[in-house]
ZALO-36062 format. One line per field, with one value per residue: x, y, z of N, C-alpha, C, O in turn. Coordinates in Angstrom, 3 decimals. Each point is the difference from the previous one (the first is absolute). Example, Ala and Ser with C-alpha at 12.3 -4.5 7.8 and 13.67 -1.06 7.14 Angstrom:
2
n_c1	c(13.190 -1.386);
n_c2	c(-5.690 1.069);
n_c3	c(7.800 -1.385);
ca_c1	c(-0.890 0.820);
ca_c2	c(1.190 1.190);
ca_c3	c(0.000 0.060);
c_c1	c(0.900 -0.770);
c_c2	c(1.200 1.090);
c_c3	c(0.000 0.730);
o_c1	c(1.036 0.509);
o_c2	c(-0.019 1.108);
o_c3	c(0.665 0.169);
! end
This chain:
186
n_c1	c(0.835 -1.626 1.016 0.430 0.132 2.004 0.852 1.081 1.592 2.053 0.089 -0.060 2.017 1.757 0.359 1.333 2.190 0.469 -0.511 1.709 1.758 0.235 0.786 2.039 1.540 -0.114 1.937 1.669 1.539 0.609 1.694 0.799 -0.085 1.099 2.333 1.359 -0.801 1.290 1.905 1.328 0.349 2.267 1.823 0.504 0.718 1.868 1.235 0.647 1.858 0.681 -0.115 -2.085 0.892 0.307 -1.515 1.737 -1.892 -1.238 2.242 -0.325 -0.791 1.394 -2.086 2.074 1.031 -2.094 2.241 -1.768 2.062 -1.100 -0.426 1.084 1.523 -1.992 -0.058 -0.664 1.959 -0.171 0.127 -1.833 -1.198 0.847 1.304 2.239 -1.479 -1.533 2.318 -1.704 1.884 -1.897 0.995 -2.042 -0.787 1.388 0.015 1.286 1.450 0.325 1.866 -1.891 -0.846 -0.459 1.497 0.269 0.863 0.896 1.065 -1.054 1.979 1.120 0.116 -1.563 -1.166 -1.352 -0.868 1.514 -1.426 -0.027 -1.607 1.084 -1.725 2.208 -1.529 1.890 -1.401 0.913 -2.071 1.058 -1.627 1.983 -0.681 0.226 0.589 -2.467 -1.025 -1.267 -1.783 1.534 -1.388 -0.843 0.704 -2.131 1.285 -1.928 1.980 0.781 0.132 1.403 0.035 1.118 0.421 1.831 -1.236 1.211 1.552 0.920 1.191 0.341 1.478 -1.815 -1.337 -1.464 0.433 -0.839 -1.319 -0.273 0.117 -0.704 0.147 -2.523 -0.026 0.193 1.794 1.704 -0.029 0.441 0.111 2.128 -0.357 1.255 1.499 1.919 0.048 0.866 1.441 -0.379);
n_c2	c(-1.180 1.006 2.110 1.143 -1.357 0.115 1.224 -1.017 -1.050 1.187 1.565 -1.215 -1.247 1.638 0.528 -1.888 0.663 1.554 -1.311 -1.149 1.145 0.968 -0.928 -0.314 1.544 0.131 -1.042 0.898 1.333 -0.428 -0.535 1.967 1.426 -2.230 0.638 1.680 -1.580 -1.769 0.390 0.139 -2.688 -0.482 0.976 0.252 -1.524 0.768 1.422 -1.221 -0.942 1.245 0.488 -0.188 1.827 0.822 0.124 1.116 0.484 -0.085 1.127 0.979 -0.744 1.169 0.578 0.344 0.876 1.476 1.073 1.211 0.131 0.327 1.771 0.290 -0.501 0.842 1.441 -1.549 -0.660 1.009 -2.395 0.073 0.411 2.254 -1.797 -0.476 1.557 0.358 -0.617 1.413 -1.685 -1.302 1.553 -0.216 -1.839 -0.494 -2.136 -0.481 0.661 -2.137 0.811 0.309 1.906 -1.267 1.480 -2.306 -0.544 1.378 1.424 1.116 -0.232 1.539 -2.087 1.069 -1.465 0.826 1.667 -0.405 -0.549 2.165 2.121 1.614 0.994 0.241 2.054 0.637 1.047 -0.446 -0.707 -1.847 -0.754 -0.938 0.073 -2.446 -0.234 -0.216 2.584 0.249 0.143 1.682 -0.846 1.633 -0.458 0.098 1.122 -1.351 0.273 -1.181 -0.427 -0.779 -2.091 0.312 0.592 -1.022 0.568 1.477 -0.400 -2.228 2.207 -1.851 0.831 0.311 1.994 -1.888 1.670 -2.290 0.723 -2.287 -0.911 0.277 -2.300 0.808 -0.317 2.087 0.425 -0.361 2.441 -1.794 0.813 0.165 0.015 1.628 -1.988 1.537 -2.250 0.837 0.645 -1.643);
n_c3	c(0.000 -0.936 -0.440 -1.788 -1.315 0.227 -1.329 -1.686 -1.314 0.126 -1.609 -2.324 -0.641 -0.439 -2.115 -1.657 -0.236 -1.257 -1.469 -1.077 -0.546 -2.027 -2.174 0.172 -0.773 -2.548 -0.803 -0.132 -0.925 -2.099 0.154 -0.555 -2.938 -0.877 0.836 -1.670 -2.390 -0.541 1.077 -1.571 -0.227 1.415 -0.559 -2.188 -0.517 0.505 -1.734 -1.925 1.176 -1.463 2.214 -1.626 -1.408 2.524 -1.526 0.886 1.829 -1.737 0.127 1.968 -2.407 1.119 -0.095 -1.961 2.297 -0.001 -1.329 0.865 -0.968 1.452 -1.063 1.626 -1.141 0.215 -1.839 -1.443 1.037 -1.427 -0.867 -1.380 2.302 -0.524 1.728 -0.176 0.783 -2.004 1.060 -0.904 -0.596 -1.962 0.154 -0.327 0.794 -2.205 -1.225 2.063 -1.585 -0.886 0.231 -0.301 0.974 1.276 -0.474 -1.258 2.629 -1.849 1.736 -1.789 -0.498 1.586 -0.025 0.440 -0.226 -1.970 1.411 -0.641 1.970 -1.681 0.134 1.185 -0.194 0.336 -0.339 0.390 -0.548 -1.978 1.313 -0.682 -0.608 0.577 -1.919 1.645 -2.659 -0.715 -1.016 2.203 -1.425 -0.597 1.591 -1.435 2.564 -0.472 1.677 0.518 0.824 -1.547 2.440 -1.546 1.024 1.829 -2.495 -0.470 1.495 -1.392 1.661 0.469 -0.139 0.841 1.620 1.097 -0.264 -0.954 0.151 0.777 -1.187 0.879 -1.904 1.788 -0.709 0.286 -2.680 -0.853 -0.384 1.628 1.033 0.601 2.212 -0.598 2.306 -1.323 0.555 0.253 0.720 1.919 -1.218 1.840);
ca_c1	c(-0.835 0.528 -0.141 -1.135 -0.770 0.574 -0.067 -1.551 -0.201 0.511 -0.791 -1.099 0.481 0.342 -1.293 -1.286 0.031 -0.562 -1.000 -0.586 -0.242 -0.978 -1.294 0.345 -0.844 -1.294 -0.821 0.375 -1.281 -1.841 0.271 0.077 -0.756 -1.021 -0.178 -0.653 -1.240 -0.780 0.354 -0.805 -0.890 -0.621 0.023 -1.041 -1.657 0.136 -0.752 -1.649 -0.571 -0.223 -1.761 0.466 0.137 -1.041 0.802 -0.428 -0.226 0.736 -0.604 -1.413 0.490 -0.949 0.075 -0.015 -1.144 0.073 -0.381 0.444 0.004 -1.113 0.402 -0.806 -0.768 -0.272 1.027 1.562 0.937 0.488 1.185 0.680 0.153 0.480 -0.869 -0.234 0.142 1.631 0.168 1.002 0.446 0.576 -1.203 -0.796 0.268 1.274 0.693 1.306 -0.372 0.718 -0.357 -0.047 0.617 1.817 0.326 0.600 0.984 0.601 -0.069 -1.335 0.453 0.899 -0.862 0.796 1.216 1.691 0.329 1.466 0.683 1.499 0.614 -0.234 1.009 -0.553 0.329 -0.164 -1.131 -1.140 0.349 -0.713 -0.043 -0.037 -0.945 0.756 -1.674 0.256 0.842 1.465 0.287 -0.291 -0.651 0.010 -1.425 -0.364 -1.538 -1.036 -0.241 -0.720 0.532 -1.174 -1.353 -1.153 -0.170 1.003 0.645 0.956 -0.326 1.296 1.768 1.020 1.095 -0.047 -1.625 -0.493 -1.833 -1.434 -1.099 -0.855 -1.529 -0.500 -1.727 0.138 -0.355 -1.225 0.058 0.645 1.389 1.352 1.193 0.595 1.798 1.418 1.352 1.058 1.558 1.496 0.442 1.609);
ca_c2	c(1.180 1.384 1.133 0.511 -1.106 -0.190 1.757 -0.102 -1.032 0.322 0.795 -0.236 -0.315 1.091 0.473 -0.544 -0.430 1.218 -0.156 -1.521 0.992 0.926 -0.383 -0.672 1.252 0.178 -1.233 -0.221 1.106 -0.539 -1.129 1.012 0.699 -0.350 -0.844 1.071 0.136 -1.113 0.648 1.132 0.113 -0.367 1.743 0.879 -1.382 0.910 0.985 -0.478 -0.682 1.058 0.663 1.011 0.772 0.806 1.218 1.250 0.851 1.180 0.862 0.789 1.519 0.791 1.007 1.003 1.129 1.100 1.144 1.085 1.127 0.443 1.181 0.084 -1.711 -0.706 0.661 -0.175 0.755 -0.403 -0.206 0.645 1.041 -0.221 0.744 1.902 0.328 0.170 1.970 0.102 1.776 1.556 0.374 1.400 0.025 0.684 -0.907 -0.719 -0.525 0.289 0.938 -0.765 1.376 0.117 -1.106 -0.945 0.406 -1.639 -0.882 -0.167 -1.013 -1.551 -0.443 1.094 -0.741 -0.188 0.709 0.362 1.473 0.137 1.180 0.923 1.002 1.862 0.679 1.433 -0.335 -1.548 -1.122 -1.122 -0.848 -0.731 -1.468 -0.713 -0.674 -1.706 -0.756 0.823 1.320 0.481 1.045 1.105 0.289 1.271 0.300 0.202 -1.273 -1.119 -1.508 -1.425 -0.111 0.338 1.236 -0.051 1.253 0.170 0.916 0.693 -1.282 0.462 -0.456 -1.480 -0.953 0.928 0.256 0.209 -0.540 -0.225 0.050 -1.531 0.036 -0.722 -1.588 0.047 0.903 0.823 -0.101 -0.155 0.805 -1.170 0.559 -1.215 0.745 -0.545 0.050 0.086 -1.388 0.115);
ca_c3	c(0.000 -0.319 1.285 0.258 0.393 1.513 0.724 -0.037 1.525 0.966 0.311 -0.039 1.332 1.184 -0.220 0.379 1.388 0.297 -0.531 1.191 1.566 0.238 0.293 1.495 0.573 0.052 -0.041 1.687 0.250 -0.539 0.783 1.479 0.818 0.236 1.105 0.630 -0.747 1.184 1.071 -0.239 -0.091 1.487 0.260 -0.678 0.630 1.242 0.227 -0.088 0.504 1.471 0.399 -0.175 1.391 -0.576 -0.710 0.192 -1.129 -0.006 0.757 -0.852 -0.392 0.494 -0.991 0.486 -0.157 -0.974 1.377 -1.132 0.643 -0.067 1.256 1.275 0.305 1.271 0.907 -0.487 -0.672 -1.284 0.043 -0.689 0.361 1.095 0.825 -0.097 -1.385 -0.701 -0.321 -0.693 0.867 -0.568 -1.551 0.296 1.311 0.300 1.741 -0.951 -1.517 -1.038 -1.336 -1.153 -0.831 0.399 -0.431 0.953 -0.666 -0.382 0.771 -0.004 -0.785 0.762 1.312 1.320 0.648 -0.825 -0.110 1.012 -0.095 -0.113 0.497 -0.377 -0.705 0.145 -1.216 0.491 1.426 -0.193 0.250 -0.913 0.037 -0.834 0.095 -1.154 -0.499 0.008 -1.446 0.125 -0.369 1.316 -0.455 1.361 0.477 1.368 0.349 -1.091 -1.102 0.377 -0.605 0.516 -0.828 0.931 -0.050 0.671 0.176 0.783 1.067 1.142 -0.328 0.741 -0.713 0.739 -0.286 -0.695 0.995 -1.098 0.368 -0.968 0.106 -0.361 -0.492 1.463 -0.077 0.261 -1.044 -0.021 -0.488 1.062 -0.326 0.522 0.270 -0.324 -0.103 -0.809 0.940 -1.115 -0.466 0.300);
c_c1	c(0.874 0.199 -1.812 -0.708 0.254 -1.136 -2.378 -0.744 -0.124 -1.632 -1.291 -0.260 -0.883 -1.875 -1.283 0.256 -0.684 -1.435 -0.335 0.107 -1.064 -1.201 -0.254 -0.354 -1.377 -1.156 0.059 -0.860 -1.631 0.026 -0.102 -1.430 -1.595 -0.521 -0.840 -0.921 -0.900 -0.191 -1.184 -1.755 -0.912 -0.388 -1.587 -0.778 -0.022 -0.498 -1.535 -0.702 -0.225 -0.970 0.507 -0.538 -1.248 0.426 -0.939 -0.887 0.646 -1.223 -1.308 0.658 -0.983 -0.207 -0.082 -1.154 0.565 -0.381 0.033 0.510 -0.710 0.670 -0.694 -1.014 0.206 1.040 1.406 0.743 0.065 1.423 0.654 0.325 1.101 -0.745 0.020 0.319 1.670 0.515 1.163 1.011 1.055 -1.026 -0.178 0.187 1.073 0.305 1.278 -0.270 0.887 -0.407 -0.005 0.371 1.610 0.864 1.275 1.206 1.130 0.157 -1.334 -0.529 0.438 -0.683 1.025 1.062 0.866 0.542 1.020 0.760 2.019 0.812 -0.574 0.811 -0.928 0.335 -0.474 -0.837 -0.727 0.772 0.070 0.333 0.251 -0.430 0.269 -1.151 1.386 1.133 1.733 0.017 -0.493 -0.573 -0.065 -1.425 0.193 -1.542 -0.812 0.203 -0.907 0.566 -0.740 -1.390 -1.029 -0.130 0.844 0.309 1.542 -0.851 1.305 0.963 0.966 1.085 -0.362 -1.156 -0.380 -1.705 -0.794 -1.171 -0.739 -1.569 -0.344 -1.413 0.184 -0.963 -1.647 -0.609 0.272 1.221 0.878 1.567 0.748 1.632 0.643 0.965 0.707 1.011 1.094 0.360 1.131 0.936);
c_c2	c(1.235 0.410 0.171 -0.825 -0.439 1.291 -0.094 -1.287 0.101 0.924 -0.698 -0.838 0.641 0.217 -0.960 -0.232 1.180 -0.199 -0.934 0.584 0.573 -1.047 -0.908 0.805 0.146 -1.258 -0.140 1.492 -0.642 -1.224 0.255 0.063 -0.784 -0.583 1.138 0.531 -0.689 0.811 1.577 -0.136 -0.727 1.062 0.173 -1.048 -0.130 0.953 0.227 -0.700 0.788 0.180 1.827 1.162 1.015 1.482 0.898 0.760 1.572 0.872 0.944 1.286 0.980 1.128 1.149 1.229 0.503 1.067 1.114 1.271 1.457 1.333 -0.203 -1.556 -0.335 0.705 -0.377 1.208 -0.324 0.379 0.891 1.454 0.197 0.806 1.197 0.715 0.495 1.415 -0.242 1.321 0.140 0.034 1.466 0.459 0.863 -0.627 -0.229 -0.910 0.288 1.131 -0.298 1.003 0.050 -0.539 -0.555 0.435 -1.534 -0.996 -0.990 -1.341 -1.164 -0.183 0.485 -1.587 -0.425 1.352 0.534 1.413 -0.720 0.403 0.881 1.433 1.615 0.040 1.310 -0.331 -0.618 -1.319 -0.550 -1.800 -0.976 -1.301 -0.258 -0.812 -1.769 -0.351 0.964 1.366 0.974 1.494 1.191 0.344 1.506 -0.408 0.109 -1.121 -1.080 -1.259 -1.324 -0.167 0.362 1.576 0.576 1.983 -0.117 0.897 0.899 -1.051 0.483 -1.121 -1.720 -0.661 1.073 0.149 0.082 0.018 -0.090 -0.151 -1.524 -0.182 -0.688 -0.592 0.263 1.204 1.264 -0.186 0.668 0.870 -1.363 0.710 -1.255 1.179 -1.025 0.500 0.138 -1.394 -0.341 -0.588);
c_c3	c(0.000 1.219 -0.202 -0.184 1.416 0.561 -0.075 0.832 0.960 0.576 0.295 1.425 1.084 -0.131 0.957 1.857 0.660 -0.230 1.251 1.427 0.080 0.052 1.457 0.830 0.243 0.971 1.757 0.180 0.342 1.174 1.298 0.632 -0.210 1.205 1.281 0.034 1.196 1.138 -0.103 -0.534 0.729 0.736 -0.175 0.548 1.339 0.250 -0.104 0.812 1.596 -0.035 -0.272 1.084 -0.323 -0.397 0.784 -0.861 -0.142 0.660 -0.493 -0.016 0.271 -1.249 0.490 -0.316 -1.039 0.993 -1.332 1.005 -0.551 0.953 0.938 -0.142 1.209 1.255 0.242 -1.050 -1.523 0.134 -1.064 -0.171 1.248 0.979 0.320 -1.006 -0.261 0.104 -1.384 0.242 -1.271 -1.341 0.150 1.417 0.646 0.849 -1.191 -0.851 -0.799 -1.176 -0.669 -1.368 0.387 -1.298 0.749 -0.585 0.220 1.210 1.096 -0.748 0.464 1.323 1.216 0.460 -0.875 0.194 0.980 -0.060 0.650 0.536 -0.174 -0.589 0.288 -0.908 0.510 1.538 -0.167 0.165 -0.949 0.986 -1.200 -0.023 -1.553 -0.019 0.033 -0.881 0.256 0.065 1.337 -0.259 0.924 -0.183 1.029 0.547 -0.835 -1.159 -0.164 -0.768 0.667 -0.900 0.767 0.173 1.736 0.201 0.979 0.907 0.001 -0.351 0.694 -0.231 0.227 -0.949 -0.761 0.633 -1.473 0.381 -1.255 -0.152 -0.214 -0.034 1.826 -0.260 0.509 -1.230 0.321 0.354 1.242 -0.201 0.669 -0.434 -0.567 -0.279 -1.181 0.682 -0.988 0.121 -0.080 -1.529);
o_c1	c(1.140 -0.373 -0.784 -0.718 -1.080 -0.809 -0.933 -0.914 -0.991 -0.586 -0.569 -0.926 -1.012 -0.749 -0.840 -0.924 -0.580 -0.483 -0.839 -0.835 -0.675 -0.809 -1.154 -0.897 -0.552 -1.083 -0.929 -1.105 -0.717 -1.178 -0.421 -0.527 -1.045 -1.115 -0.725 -0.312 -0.884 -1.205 -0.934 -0.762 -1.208 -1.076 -0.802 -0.872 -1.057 -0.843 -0.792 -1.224 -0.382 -0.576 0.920 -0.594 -0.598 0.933 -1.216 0.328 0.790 -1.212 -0.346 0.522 -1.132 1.102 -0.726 -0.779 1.079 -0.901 0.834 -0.789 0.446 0.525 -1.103 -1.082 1.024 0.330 0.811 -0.620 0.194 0.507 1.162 0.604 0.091 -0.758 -0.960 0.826 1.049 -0.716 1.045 -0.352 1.113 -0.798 0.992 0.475 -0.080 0.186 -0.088 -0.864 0.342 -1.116 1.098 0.539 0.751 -0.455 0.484 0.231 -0.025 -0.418 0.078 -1.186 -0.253 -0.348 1.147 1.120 1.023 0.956 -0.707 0.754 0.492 1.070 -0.961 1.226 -1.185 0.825 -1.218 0.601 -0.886 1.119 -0.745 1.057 -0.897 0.182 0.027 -0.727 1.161 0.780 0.959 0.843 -0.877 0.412 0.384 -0.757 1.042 -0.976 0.418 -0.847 -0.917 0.143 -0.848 -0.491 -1.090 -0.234 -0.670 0.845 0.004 -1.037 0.103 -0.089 0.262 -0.230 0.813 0.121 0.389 -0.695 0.040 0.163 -0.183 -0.680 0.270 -0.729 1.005 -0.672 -0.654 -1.219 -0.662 0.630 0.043 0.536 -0.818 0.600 -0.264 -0.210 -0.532 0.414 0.018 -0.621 0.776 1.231);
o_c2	c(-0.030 -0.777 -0.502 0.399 -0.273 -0.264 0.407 0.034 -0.460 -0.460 0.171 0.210 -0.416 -0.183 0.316 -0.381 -0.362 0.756 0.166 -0.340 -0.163 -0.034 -0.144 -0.290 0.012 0.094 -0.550 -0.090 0.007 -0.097 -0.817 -0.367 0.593 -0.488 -0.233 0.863 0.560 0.250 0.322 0.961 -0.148 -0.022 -0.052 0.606 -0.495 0.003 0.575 0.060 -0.397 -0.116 0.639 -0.326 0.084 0.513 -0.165 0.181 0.530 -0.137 -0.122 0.742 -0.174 0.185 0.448 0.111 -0.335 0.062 -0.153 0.422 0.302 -0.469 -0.305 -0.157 -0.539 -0.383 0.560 0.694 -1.112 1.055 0.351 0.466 -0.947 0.953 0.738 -0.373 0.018 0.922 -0.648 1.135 0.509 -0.840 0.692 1.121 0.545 0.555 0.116 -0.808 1.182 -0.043 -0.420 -0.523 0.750 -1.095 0.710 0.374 -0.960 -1.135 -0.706 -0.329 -1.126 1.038 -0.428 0.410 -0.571 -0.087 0.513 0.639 -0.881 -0.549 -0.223 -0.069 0.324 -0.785 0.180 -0.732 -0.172 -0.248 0.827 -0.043 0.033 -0.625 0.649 -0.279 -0.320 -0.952 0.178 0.564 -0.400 0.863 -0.235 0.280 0.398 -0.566 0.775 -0.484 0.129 -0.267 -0.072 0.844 0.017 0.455 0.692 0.349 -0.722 0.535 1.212 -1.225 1.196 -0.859 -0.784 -1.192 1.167 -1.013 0.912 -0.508 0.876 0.418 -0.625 0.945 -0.524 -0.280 -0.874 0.103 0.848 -1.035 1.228 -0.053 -0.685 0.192 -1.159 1.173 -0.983 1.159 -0.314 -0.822 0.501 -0.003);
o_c3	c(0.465 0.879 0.805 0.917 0.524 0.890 0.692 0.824 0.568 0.980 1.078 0.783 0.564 0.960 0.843 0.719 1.024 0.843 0.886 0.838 1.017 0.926 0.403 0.793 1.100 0.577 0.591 0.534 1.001 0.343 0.818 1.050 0.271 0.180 0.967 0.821 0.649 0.044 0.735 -0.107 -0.183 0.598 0.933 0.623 0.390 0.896 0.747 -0.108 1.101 -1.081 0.510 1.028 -1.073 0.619 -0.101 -1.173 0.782 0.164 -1.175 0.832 -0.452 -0.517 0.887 -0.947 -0.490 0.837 -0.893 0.845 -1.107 1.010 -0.453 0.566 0.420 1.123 0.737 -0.807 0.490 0.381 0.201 -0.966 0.781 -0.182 0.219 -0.833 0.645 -0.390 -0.050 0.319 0.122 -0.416 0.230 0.180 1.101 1.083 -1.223 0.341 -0.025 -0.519 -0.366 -0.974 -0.624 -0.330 0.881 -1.150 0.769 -0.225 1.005 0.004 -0.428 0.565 0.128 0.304 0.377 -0.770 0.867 -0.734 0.705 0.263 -0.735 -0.091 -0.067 -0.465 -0.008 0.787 0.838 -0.449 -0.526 0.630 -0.843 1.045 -1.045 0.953 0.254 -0.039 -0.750 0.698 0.766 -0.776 1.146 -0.930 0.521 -0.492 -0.861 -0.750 0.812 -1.193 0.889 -0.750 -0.572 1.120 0.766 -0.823 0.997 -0.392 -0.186 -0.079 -0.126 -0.851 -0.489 -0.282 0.035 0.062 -0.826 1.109 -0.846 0.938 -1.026 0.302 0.480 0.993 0.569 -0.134 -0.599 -0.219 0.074 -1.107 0.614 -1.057 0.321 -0.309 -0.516 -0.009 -1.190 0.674 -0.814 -0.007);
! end
């Protein structure tokens, strides 16, 4: 015989002994688990042969009322009014309120806690306060300015904080003065 006639022998060999494992395999698998078929179906003619149990009924669903709220029904509150009435303290009234005729000036733009005051600087007898935005750039403020998104007024700058008071909504439809500062910044 040739090398390669040797080299193909040799394989088919190798082949059918791989074939006769596996199928030996299978055959001891299937052999296993019929013995486990028997066992599991003494199981199940057991369980049947139990006295069965009593099932709870379910419980009585009670139906629910229908209530219409109605003003003064029966002398209850309606929930959808509040109980005391409302002050609004800005509009016509002349109570504190954003201007809305004002126009905004650029630092009116960044939310009062990305904003850092720097330092400050005289320029003749005026204070300026400097305040650096998120993106770096530093800007000069005085008394009267307005920065922050909460229509933010400077009050007062001295060499340590900057004094704002702002206007906030107090969540009832008017409108709140609320003190914040901008510390210098080490």
């Amino acid at each position: 015989m040739t090398n390669a006639a040797l080299k193909i022998r040799n394989r088919l060999t190798g082949a059918r002994l791989a074939n006769g494992l596996m199928l030996a395999t299978v055959l001891f698998g299937l052999a296993a688990c019929g013995s486990d078929a028997d066992d599991l179906d003494q199981y199940i003619n057991e369980v049947k042969s139990r006295p069965g149990g009593r099932i709870e009924p379910l419980p009585e669903i009670t139906p629910y009322e229908v209530f219409t709220y109605v003003a003064d029904a029966q002398g209850v509150r309606s929930p959808f009014v509040p109980d005391t009435p409302q002050v609004t303290t800005s509009g016509a009234g002349g109570g504190v309120g954003p201007d809305p005729e004002r126009s905004r000036e650029f630092l009116e733009g960044f939310p009062l806690d990305t904003l850092r005051m720097v330092g400050t600087l005289y320029i003749g007898e005026t204070m300026y306060g400097l305040v650096q935005t998120s993106d770096g750039l530093i800007h000069r403020v005085v008394p009267g300015n307005y920065l922050g998104q909460n229509d933010g007024r400077i009050n007062d700058i001295d060499e340590s904080e900057i004094e704002i008071v702002e206007i906030i909504s107090d969540g009832i439809g008017g409108y709140i003065e609320r003190d914040a500062a901008i510390s210098l910044s080490d």
